[in-house]
C-alpha positions as CSV (number, residue, x, y, z in Angstrom):
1,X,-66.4,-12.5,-84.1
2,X,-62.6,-12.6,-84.2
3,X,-60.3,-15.4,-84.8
4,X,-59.5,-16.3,-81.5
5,X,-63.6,-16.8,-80.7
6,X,-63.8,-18.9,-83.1
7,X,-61.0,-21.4,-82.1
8,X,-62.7,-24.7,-80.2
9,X,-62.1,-24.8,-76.7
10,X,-59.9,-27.9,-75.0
11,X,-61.6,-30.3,-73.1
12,X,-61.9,-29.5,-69.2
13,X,-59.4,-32.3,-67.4
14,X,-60.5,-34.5,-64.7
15,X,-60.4,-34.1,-61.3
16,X,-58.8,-37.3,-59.8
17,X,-60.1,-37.9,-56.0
18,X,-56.2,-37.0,-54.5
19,X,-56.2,-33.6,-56.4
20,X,-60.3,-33.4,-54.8
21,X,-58.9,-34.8,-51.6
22,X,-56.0,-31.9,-51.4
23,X,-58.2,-28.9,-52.7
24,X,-60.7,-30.1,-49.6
25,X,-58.0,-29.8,-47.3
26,X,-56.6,-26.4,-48.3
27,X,-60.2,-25.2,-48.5
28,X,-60.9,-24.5,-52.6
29,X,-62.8,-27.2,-53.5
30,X,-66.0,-25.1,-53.4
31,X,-64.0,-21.9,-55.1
32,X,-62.8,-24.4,-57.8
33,X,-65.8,-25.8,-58.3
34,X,-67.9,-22.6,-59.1
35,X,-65.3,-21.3,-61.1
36,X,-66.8,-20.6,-64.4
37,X,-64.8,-22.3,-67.0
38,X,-63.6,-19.6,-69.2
39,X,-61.9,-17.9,-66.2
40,X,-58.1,-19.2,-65.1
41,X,-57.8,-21.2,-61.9
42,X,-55.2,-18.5,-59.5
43,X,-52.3,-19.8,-58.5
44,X,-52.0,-21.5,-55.2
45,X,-48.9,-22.2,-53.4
46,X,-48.0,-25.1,-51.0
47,X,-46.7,-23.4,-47.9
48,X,-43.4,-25.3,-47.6
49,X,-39.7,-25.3,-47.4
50,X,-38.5,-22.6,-50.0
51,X,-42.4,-21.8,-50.7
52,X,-43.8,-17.9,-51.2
53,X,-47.4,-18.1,-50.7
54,X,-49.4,-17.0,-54.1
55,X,-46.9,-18.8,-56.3
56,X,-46.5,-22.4,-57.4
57,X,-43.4,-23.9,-56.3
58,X,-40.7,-24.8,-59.1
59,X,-42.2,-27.4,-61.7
60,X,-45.7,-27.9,-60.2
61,X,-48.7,-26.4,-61.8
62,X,-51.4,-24.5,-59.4
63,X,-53.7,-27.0,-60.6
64,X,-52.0,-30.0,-59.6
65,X,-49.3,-33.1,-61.3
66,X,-52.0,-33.7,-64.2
67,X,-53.2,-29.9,-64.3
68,X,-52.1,-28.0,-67.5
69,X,-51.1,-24.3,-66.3
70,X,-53.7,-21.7,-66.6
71,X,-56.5,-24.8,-67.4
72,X,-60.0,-24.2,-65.9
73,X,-61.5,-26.7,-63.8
74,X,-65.0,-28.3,-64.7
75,X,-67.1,-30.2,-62.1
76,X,-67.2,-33.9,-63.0
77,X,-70.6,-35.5,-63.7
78,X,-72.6,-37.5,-61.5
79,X,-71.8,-40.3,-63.1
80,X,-68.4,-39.7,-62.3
81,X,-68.5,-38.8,-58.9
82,X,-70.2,-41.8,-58.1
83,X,-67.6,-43.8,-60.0
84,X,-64.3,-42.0,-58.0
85,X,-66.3,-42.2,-54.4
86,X,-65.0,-45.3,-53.5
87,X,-61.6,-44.5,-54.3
88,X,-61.3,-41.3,-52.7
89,X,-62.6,-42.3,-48.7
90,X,-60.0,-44.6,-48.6
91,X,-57.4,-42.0,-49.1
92,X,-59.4,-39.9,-47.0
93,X,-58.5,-42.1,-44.3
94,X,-55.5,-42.7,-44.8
95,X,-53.9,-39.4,-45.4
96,X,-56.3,-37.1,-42.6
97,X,-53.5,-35.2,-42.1
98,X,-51.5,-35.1,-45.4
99,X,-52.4,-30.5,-45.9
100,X,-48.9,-29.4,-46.1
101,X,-48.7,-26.4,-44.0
102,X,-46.3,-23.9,-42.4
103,X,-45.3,-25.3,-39.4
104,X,-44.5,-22.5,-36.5
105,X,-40.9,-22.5,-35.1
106,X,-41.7,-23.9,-32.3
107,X,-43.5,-26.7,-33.1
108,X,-40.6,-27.9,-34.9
109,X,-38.7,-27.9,-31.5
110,X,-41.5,-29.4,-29.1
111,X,-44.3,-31.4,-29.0
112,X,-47.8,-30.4,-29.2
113,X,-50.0,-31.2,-26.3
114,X,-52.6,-33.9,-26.6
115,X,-55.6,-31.9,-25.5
116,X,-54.9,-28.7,-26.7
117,X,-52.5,-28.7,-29.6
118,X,-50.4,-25.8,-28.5
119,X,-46.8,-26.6,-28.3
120,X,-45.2,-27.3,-24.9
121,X,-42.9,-25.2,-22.8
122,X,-41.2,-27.6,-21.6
123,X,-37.8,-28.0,-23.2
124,X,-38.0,-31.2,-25.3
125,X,-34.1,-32.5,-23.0
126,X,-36.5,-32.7,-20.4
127,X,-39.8,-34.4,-22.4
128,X,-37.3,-36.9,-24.1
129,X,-36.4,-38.2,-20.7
130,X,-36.9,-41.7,-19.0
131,X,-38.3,-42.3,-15.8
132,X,-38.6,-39.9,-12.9
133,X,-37.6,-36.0,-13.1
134,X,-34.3,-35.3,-11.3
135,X,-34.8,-34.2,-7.5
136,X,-33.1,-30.5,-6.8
137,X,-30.1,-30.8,-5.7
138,X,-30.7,-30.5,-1.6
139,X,-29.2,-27.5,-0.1
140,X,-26.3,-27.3,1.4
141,X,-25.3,-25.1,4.8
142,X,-22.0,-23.8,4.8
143,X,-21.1,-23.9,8.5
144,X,-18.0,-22.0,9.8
145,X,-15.6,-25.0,11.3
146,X,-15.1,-24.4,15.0
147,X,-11.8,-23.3,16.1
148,X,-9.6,-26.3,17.4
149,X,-9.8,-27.1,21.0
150,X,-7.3,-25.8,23.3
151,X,-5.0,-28.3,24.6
152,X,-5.8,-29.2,28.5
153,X,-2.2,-28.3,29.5
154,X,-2.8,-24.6,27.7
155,X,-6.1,-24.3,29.5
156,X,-5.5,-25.2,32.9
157,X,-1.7,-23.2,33.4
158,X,-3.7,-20.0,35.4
159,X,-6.5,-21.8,37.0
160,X,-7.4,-22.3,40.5
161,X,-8.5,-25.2,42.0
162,X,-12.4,-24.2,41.5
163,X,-11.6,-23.7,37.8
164,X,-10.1,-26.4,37.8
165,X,-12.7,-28.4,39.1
166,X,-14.8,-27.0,36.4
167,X,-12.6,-27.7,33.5
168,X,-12.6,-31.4,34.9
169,X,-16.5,-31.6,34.7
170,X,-16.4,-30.3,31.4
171,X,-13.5,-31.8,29.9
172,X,-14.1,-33.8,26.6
173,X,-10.7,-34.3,25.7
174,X,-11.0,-38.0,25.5
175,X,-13.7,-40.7,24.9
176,X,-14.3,-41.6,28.9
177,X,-16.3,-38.4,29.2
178,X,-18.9,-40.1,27.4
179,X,-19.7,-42.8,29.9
180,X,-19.3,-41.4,32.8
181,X,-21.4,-40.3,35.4
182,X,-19.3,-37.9,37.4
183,X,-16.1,-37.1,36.7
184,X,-13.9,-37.4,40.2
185,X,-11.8,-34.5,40.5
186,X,-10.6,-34.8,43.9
187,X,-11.8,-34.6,48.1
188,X,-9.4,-33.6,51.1
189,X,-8.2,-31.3,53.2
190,X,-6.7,-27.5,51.5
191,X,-3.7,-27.0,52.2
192,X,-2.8,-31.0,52.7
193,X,0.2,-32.5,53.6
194,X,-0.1,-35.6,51.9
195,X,-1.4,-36.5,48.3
196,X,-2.5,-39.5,47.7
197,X,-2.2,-40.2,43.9
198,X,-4.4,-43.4,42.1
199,X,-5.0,-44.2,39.2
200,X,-8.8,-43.9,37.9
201,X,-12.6,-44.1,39.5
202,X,-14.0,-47.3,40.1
203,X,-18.0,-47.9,40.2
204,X,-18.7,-46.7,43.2
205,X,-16.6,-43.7,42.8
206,X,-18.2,-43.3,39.5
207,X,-21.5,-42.7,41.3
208,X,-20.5,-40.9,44.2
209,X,-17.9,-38.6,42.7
210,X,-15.9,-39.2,45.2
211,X,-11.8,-40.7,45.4
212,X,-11.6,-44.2,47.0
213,X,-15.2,-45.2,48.3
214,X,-16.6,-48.6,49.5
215,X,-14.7,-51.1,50.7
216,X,-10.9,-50.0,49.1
217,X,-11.4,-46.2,50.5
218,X,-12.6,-47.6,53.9
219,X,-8.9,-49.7,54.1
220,X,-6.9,-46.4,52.6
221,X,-8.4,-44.5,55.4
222,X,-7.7,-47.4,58.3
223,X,-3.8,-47.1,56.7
224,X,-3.8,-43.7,56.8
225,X,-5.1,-43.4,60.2
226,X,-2.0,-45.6,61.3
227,X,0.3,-43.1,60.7
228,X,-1.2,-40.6,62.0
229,X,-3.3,-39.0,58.7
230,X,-6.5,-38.1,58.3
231,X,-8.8,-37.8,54.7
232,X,-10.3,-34.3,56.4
233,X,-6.8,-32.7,57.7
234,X,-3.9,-33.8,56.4
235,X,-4.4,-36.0,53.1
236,X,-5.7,-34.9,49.6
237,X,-6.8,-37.6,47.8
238,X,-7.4,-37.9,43.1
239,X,-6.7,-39.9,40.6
240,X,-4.5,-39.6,37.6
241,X,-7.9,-40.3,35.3
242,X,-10.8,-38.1,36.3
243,X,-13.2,-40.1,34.7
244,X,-14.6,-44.2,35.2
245,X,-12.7,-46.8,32.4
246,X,-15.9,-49.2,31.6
247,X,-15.5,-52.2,33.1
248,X,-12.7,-50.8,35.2
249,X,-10.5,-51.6,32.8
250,X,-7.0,-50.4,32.8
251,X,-6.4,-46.6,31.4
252,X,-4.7,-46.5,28.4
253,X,-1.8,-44.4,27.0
254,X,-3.9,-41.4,25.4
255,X,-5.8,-41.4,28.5
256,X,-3.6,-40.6,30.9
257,X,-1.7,-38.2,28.5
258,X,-5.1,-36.6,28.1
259,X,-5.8,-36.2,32.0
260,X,-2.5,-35.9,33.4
261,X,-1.9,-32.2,33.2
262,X,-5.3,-31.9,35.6
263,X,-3.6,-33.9,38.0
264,X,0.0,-31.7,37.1
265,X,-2.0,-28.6,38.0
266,X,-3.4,-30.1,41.4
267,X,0.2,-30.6,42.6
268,X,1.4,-27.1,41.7
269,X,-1.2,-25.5,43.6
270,X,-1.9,-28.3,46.5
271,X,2.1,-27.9,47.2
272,X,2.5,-31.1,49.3
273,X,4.9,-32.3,51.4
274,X,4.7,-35.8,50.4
275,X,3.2,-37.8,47.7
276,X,2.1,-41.6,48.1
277,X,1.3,-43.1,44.8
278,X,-1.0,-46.0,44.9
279,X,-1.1,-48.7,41.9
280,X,1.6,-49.0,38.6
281,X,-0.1,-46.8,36.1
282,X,-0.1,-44.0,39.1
283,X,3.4,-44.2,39.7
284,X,4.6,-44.6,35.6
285,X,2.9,-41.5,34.6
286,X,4.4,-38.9,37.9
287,X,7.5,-40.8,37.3
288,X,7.9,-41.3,33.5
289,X,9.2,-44.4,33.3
290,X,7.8,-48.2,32.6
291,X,9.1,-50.2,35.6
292,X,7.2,-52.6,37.8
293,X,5.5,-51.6,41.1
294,X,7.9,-53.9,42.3
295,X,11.0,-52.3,41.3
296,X,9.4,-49.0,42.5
297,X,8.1,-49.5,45.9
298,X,10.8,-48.9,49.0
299,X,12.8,-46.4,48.5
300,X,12.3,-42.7,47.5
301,X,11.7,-41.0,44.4
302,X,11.2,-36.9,43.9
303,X,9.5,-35.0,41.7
304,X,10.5,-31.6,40.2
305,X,7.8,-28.9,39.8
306,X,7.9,-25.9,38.2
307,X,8.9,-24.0,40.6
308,X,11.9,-26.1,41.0
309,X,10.8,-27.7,44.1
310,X,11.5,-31.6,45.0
311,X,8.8,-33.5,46.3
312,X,9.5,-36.9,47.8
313,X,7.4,-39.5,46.2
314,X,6.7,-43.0,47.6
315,X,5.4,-46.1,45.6
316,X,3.3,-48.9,47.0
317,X,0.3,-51.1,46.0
318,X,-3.2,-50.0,45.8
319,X,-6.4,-50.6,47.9
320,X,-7.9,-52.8,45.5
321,X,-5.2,-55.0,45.0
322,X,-4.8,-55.2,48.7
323,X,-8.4,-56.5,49.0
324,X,-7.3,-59.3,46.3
325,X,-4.1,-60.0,47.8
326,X,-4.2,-59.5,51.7
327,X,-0.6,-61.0,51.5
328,X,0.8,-57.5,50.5
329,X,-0.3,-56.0,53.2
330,X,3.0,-56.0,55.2
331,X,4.4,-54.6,52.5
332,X,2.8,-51.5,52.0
333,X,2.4,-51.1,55.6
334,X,6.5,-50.5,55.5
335,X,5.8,-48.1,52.6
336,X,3.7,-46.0,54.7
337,X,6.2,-45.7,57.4
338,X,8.5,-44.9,54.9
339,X,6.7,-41.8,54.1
340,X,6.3,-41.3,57.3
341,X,9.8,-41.1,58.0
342,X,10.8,-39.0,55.8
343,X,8.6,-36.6,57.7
């Protein structure tokens, strides 16, 4: 027997419950426990930060804080067991989930799922949000812008009267197109001698399509008819508006600078001999100027074409106004035979 059998043995340490507790967890109680006591306990490593599994981290020993290095491990007694019990399911408890372990990459990055413990794909931006995910984004049509309208001057310099006519219907150059029924381009005889020039549709007009109906067209046609003129072969009758002011209310500026070149276009191709303007706004936009019906009426204007021709152009009141004032009848009875004077 040499020396070094003869030397007595040290006294197995205890196991306290956490050291029992952690070898449970990592799965070496049972190894430990069966180890027979002359043979060393191997070296276990806690899988951590800085950690190389098979060695003990800097300044712990494999066997634990109280654990000398290279010390075997005895089972405690019964006695002893019973005594630590208490302790240790407290602890057990407490700490279910105290194993260190190497933690994959992306579990440090996002959360595990409830039900099955795998980590999430869903980028943790997204999980760490409140309330409702964000809608995506709508998309959006990129529609080519329509080329700009052509100006109504520019569009009706080569037409003819049935183009004309058309480009009235359709016309859209100004907000009276959208209450409308027809739009009142004109009615007469082609080629006239007279036209007679108003200012916009009334109701009935408005539903007829027709120039001076109802009760002001029947008194236009009984003064024509005095001087020898009829609707059907002689007179060509419009408006300088095309279309029905609601209410019959008066035209206003754009209006009539919208719709006048229709009525510019009429005259270059009707070629009149005469033109009788009926009402103020009438007789302000052939003429240009702002003066009163009064200051206009009984004498004789002209108007220049393109052509360079002179027209004669005679002022007096219209239809309606007539109905409303019966007094002004003389009146524009002399303006008619000044008109047809100058025939």
């Amino acid at each position: 027997m040499s020396p070094m059998d003869a030397a007595p043995r040290p006294a197995p340490p205890r196991i306290n419950p956490l050291q029992r507790i952690w070898l449970r967890e990592l799965g070496m109680e049972r190894l430990w426990l069966r180890t027979p006591p002359a043979v060393p306990v191997a070296k276990v490593a806690v899988a951590g930060d800085g950690a190389v599994p098979g060695q003990a981290p800097p300044g712990v020993s494999p066997g634990g804080p109280n654990v000398a290095p290279h010390s075997p491990i005895v089972a405690p007694s019964p006695a002893e067991a019973r005594r630590d019990a208490p302790a240790a399911a407290p602890l057990a408890e407490a700490a279910p989930d105290a194993t260190p372990a190497v933690v994959p990459a992306v579990a440090r990055t996002a959360p595990a799922e409830p039900a099955t413990g795998r980590a999430s794909a869903i980028p943790p931006s997204i999980l760490n949000r409140t309330g409702p995910p964000p809608r995506p984004a709508p998309k959006v049509e990129v529609q080519e812008e329509a080329p700009p309208p052509i100006p109504v001057a520019e569009a009706v310099k080569d037409a003819n009267l049935e183009q004309l006519a058309a480009q009235v219907v359709a016309c859209a150059a100004c907000g009276l197109c959208k209450g409308r029924r027809h739009a009142v381009v004109g009615q007469g005889a082609q080629p006239t001698r007279w036209l007679v020039v108003g200012e916009a549709p009334g109701e009935q007009e408005d539903r007829q399509g027709q120039p001076f109906v109802g009760r002001s067209g029947q008194l236009l046609d009984a003064m024509l008819a005095a001087v020898g003129m009829s609707r059907e072969r002689d007179v060509f009758i419009t408006n300088v508006i095309k279309c029905r002011p609601p209410g019959n209310r008066n035209p206003k500026p754009e209006e009539i600078a919208a719709c006048s070149p229709y009525l510019m276009r009429q005259i270059a191709l009707l070629k009149p001999e005469r033109i009788l303007v009926l009402g103020r706004f009438a007789a302000q936009t052939l003429l240009g100027t702002d003066a009163t019906i009064g200051n206009l009426r009984g004498r004789v204007h002209h108007l220049k074409t393109d052509e360079g021709v002179q027209i004669p152009v005679i002022v007096s009141y219209h239809p309606a106004y007539l109905l409303r004032s019966p007094s002004e009848k003389a009146r524009a009875w002399q303006d008619l035979k000044l008109a047809a004077r100058e025939l």
